[in-house]
BAFI-3210 file (N, C-alpha, C; in Angstrom, 3 decimals, decimal comma, padded with zeros to 6 digits):
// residues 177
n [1|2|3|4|5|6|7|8|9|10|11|12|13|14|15|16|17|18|19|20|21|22|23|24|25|26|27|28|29|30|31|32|33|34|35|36|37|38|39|40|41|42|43|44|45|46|47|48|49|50|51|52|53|54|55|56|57|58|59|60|61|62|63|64|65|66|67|68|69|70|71|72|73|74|75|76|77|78|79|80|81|82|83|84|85|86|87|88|89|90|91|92|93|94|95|96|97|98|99|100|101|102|103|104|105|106|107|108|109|110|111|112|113|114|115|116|117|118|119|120|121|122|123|124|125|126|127|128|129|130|131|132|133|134|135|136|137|138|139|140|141|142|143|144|145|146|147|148|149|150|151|152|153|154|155|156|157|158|159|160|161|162|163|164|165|166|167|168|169|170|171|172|173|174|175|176|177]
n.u [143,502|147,124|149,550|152,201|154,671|154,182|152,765|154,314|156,165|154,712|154,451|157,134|159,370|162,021|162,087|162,947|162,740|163,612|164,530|165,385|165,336|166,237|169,386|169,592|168,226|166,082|162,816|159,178|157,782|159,641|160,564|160,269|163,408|164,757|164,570|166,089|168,493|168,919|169,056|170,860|172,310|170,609|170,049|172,084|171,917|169,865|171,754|173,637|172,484|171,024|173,306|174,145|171,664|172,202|173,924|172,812|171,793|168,724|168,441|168,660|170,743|170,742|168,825|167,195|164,761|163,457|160,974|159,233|157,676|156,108|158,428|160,272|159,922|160,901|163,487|164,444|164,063|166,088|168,329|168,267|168,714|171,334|172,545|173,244|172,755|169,758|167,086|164,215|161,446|158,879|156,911|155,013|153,300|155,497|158,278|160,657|163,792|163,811|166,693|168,101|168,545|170,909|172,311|171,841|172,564|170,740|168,019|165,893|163,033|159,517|156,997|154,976|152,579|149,911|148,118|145,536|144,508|146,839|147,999|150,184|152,235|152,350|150,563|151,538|154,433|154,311|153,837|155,858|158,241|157,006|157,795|160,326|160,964|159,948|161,198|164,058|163,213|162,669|160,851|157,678|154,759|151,701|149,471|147,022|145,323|141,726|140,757|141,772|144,401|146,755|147,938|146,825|144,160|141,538|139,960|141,348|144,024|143,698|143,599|146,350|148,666|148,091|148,926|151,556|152,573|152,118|153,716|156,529|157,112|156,845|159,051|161,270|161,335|162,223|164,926|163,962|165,982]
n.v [037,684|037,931|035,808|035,376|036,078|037,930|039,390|040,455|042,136|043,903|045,965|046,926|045,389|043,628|040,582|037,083|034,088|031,141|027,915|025,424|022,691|021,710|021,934|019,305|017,598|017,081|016,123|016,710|015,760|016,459|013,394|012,291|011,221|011,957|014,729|015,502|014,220|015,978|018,699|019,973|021,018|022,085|024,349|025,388|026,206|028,269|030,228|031,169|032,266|034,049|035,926|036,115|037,819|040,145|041,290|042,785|045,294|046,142|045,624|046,311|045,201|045,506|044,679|042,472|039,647|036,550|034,113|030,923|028,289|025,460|022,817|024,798|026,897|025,647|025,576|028,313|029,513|028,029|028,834|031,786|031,199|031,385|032,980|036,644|038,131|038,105|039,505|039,412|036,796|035,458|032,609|029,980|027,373|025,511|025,468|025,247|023,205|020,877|019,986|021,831|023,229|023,240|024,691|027,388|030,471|033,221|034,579|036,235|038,567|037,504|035,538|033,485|031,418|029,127|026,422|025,339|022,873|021,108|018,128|017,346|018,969|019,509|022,047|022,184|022,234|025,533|026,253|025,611|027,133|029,917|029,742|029,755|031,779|033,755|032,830|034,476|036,808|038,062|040,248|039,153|038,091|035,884|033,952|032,200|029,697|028,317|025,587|025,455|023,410|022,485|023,716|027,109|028,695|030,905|032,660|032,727|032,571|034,869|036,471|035,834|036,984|039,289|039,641|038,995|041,010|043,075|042,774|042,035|044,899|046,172|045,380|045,279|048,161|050,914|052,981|055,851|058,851]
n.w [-064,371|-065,414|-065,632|-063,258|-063,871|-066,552|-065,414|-063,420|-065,162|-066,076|-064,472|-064,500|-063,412|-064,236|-065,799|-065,624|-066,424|-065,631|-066,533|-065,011|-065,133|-067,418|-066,922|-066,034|-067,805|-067,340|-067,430|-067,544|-064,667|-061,929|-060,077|-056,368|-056,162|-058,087|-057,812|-055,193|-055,920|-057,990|-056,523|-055,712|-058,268|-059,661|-058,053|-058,154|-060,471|-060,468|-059,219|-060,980|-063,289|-061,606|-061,190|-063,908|-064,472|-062,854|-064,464|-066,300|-068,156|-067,510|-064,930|-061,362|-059,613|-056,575|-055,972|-056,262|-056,568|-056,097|-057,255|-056,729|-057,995|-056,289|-056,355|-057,598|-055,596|-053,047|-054,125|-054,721|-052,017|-051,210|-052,291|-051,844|-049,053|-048,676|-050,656|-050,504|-052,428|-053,020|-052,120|-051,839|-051,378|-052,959|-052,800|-053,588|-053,121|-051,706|-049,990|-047,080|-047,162|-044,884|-044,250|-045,483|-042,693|-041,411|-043,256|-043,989|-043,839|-043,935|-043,951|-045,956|-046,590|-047,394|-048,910|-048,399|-050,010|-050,196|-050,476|-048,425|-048,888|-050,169|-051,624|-052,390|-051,393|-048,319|-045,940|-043,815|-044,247|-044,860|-042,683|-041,042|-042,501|-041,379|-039,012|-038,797|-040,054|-038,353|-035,828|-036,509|-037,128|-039,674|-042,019|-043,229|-044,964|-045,298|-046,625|-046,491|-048,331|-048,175|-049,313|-051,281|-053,711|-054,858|-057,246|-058,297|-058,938|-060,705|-058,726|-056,388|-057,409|-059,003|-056,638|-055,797|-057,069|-056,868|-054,504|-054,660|-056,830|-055,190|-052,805|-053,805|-054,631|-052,888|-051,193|-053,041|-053,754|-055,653|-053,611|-051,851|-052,648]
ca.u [144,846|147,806|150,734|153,254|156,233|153,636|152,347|155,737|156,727|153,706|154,799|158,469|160,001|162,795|161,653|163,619|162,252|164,681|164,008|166,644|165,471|167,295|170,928|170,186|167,667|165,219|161,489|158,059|157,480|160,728|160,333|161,418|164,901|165,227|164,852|166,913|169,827|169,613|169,009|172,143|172,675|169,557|170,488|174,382|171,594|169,422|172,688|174,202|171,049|171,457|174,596|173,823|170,473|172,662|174,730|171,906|171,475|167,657|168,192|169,127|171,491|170,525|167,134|166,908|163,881|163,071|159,815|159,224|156,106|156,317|159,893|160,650|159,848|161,704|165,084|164,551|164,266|166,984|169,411|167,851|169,261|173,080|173,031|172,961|172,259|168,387|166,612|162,864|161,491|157,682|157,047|153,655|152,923|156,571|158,609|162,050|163,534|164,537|167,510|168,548|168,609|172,631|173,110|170,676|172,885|170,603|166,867|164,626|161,768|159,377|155,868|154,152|151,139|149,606|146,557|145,369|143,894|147,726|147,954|151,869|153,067|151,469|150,101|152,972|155,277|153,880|153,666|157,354|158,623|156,614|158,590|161,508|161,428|159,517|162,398|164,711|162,875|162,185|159,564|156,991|153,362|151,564|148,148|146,534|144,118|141,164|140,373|142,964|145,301|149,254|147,705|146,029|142,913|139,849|139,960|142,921|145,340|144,020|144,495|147,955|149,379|147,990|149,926|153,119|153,132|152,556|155,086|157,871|156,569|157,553|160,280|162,093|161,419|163,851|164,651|164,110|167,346]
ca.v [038,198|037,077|034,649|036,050|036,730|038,953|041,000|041,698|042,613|044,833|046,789|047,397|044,375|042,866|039,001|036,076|032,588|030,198|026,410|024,708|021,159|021,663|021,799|017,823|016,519|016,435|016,754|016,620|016,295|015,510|012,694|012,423|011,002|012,965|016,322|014,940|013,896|017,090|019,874|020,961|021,451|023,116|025,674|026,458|026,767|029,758|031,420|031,604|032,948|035,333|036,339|036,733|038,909|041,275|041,978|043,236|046,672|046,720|045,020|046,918|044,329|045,545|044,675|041,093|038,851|035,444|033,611|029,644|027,296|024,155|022,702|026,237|027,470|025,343|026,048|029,677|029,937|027,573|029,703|033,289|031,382|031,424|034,056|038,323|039,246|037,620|040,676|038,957|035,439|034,572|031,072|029,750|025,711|025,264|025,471|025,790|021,762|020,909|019,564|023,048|023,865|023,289|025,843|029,037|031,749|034,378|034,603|037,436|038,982|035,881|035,734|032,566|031,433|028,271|025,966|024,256|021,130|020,789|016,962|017,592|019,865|019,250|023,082|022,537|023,409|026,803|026,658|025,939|028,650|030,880|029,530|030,069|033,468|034,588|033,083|035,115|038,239|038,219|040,155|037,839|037,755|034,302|033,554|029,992|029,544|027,427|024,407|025,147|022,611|022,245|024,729|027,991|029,263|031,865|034,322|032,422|033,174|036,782|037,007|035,503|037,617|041,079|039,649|038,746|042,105|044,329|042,096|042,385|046,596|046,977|044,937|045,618|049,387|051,735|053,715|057,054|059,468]
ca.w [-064,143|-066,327|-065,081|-062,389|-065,550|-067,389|-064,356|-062,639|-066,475|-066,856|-064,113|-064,589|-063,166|-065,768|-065,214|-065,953|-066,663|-065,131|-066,821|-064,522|-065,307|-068,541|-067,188|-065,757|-068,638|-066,640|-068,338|-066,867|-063,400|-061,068|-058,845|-055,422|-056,143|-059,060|-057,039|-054,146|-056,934|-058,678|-056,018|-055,653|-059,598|-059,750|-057,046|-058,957|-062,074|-060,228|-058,508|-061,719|-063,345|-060,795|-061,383|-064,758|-064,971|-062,494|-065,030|-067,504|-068,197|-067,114|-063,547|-060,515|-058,681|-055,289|-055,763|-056,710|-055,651|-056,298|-057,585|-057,356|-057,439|-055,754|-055,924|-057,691|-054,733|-052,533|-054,903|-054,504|-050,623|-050,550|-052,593|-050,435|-047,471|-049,181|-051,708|-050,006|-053,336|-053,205|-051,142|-051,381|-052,060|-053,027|-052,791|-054,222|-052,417|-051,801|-048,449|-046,955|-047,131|-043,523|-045,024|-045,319|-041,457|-041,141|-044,122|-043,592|-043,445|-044,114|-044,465|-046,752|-046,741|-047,791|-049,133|-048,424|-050,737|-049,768|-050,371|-046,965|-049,307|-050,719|-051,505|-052,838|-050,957|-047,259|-045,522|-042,634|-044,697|-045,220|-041,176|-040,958|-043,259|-041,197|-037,925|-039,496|-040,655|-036,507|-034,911|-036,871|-037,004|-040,693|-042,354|-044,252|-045,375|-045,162|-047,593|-046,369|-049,233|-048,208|-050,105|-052,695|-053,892|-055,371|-058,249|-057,777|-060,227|-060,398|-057,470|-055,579|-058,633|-059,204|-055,461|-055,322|-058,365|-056,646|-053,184|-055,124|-057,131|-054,055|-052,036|-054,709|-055,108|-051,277|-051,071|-054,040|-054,522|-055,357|-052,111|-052,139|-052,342]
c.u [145,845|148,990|151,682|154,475|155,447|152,709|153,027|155,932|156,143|154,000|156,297|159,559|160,742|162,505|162,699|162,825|163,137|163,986|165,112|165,951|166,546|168,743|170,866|169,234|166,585|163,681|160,144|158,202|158,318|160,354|160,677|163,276|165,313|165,346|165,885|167,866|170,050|169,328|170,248|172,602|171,776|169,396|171,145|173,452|170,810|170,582|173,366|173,298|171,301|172,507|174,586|172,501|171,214|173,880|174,120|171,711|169,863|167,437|169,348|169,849|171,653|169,140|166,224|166,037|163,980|161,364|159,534|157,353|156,515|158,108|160,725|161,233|160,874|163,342|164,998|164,449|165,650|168,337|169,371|169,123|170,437|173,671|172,438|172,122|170,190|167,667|165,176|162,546|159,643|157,583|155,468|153,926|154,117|157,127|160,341|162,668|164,633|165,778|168,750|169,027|170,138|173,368|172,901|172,145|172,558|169,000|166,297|163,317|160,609|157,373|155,424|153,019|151,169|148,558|146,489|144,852|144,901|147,805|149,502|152,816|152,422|151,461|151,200|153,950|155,485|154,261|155,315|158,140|158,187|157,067|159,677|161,947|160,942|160,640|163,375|164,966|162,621|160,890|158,861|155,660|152,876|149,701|147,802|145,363|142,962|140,879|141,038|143,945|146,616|148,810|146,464|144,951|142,000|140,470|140,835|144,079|145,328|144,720|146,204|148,626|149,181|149,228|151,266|153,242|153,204|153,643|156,046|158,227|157,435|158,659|161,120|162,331|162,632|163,599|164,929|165,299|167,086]
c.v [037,309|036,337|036,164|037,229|038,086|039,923|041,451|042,897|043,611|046,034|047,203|046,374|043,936|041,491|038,483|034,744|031,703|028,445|025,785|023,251|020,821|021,699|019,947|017,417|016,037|016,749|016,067|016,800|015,533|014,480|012,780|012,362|011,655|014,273|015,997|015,306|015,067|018,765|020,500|021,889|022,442|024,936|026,843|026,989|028,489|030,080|031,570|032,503|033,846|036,272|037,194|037,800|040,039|042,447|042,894|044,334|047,358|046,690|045,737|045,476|043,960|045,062|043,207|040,108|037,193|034,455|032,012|029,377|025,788|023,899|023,759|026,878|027,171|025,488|027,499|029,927|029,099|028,176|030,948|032,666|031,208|032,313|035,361|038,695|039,160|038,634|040,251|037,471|035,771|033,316|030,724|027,450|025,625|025,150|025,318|023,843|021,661|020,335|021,012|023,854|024,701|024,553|026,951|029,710|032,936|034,053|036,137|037,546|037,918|036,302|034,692|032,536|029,861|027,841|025,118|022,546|020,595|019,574|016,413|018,272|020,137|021,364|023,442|022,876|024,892|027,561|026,595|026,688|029,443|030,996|030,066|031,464|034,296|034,636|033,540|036,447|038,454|038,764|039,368|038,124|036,677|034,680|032,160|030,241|028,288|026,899|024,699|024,161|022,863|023,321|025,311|028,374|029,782|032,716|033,938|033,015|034,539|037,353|037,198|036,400|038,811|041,139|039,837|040,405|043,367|044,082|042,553|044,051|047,136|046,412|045,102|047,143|050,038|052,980|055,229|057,752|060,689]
c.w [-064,883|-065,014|-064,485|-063,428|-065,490|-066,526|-063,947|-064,160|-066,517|-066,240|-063,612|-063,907|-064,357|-064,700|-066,579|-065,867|-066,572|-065,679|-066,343|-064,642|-066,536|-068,012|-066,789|-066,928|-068,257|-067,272|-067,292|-065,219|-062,375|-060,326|-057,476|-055,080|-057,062|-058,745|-056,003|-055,297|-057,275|-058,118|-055,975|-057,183|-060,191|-059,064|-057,574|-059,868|-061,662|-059,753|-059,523|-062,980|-062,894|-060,954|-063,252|-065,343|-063,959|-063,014|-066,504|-066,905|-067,348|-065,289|-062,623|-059,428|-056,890|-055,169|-056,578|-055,892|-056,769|-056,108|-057,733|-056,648|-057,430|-055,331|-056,398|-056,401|-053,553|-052,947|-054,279|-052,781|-049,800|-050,713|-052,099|-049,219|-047,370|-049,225|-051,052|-050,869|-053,690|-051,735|-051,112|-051,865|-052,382|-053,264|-052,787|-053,701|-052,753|-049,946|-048,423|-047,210|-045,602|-043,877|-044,926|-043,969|-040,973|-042,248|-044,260|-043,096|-043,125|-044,315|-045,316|-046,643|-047,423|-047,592|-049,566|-048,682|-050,762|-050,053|-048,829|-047,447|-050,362|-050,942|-051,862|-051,664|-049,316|-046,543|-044,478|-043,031|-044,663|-043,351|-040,800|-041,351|-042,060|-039,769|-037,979|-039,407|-039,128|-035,830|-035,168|-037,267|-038,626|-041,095|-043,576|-044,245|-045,836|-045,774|-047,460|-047,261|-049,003|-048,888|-051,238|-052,638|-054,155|-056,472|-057,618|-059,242|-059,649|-059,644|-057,059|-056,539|-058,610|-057,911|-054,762|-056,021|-057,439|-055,252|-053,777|-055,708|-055,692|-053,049|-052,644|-054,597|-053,847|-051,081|-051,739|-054,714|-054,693|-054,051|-052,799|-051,632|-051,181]
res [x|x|x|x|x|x|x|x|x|x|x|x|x|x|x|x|x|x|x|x|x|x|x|x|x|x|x|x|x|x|x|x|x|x|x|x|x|x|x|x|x|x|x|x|x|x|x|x|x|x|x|x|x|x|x|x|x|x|x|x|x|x|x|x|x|x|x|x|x|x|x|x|x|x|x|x|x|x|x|x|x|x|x|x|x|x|x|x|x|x|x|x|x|x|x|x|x|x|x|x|x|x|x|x|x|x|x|x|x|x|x|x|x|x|x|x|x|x|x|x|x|x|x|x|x|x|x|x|x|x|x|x|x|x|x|x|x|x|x|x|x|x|x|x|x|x|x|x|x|x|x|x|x|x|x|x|x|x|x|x|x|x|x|x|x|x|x|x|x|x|x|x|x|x|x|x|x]
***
């Protein structure tokens, strides 16, 4: 199965590729204080992103989801719980950052994909998200991948890609008139 981009793409999704390390300079693999320092800038970089693929001709503006892996992931459920206009999230070994508690305005529809042998990104996370979104009545679909790690491959990947496209498919369809 190909990469997330090039399967939403395949089936009519307009995808965006967000490289928000580029507005701070940031290259390879953030650190702790370096994500700390530059979450917030990272956030303004997807909600403006946002702002701008809803003004493209191919993208239906009501029907905007969001895709991260790892601290991706954590950006994107942190800007869902701001921004109306974010109507689904998938989140691939990522999580909400408790940090966030005091600012949740709003939760989405939310499609947790998880390894249980995470060594980055610890499995409770996945379990807290999924607190989160119960006690608020949110619908969500939760994937604990045994003995997978911080990266998915083989059958876990094909599996995660078929979850994420049928997640996005139902959550994002266009409603019938």
């Amino acid at each position: 199965m190909s990469e997330p981009a090039s399967l939403l793409a395949s089936h009519g999704f307009a995808v965006f590729v967000l490289h928000y390390f580029e507005r701070t300079g940031t290259t390879g693999v953030a650190d702790r204080q370096t994500a700390i320092r530059n979450f917030p800038l990272w956030g303004k970089t997807i909600w403006d992103a946002i702002s701008h693929a809803e003004k493209q001709p191919e993208v239906d503006s009501q029907r905007i989801g969001l895709l991260g892996f790892s601290l991706g992931a954590y950006l994107a459920l942190s800007v869902a719980a701001v921004d109306a206009r974010v109507k689904a999230v998938v989140e691939y070994f990522g999580g909400m950052p408790k940090e966030m508690s005091l600012f949740i305005r709003r939760l989405c529809p939310t499609l947790i994909l998880h390894g249980d042998d995470d060594p980055t990104v610890p499995v409770s996370e996945a379990y807290h998200l999924q607190q989160l979104l119960e006690k608020k009545s949110i619908p969500y679909e939760m994937q604990i991948y045994p003995g997978a790690g911080h990266q998915f491959t083989g059958e876990v990947w094909d599996d995660a890609g078929r979850r994420t496209l049928s997640f996005l498919q139902r959550y994002l369809a266009t409603q019938a008139a």
